[in-house]
N, C-alpha and C positions, 0 to 999 in steps of 0.2 A: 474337525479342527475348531478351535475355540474362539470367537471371534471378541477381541481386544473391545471394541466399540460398545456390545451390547450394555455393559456397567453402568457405560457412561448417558446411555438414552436414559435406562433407568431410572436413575439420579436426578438427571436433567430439570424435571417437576420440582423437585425437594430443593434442586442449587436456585433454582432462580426464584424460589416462594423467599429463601431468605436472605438472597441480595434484598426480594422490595422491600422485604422488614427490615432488615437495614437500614435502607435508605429510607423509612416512615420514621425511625429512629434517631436518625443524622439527622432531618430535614426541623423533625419535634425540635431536637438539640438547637439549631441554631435561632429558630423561631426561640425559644426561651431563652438563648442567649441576646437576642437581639431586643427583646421587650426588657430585659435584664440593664442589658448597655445603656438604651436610649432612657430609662426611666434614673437612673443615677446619673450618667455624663449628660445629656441633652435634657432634659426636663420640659422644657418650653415645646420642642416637638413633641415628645411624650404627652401632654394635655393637649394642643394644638390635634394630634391626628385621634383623640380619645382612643388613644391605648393605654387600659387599664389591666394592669396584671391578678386586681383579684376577681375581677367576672371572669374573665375566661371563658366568655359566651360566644356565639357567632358574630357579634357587631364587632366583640375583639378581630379575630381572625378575617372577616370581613375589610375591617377597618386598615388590618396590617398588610395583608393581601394589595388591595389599591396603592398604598401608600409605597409599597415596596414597587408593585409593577410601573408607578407612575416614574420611578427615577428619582423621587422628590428625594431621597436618600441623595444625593449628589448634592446639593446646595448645602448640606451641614458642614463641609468642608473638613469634615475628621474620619481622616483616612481608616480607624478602625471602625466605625461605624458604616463608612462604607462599601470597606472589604465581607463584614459580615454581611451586607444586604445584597452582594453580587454571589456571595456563598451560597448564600438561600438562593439566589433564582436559580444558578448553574448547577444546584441539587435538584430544584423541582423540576428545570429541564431533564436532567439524568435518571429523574425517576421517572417522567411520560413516556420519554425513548425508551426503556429497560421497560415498561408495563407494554408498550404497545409489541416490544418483540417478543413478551411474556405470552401476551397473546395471540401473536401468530407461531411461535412456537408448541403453544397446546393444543390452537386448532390441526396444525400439522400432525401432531403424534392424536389425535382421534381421528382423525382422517385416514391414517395408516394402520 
């Protein structure tokens, strides 16, 4: 008898490698969406937190990283600025939870 399930173990590896690429994808997205917004609409925060769109080095992502976990996005008072910065954290939540069941899901199937 043919067991319905086994397809789906199989797969399992390959579906969830490209949910995280996805979500590295999405998360890229609004990180340049949000260096995009604040450096045209906000300008004064944009030099204030030295977020520079053409280094694109670590002190950027560093820089945007704080800035976003500190909340300071809240005092700008522009609701699409701040809808984009609650996007990004509630992704980069989404993708910690999805890697860490990522990786109890593979230890399980090498386990088995």
């Amino acid at each position: 008898m043919y067991n319905f399930t086994t397809p789906l173990f199989e797969i399992a590896p390959y579906a969830t490698f490209c949910i995280l690429l996805l979500m590295v994808f999405s998360t890229a997205y609004l990180r340049s969406a949000i260096l995009h917004y604040a450096e045209k609409n906000l300008p004064q925060y944009f030099t204030e937190c030295k977020l520079y769109e053409e280094q694109q080095d670590n002190t950027t992502s560093l820089a945007l990283y704080r800035y976003i976990m500190s909340h300071s996005f809240a005092q700008t008072n522009d609701p699409i600025f701040i809808a984009l910065c609650k996007r990004y954290i509630r992704w980069g939540q989404l993708f910690i939870l999805t890697f860490i069941i990522a990786v109890v899901d593979i230890s399980f199937f090498i386990e088995s």
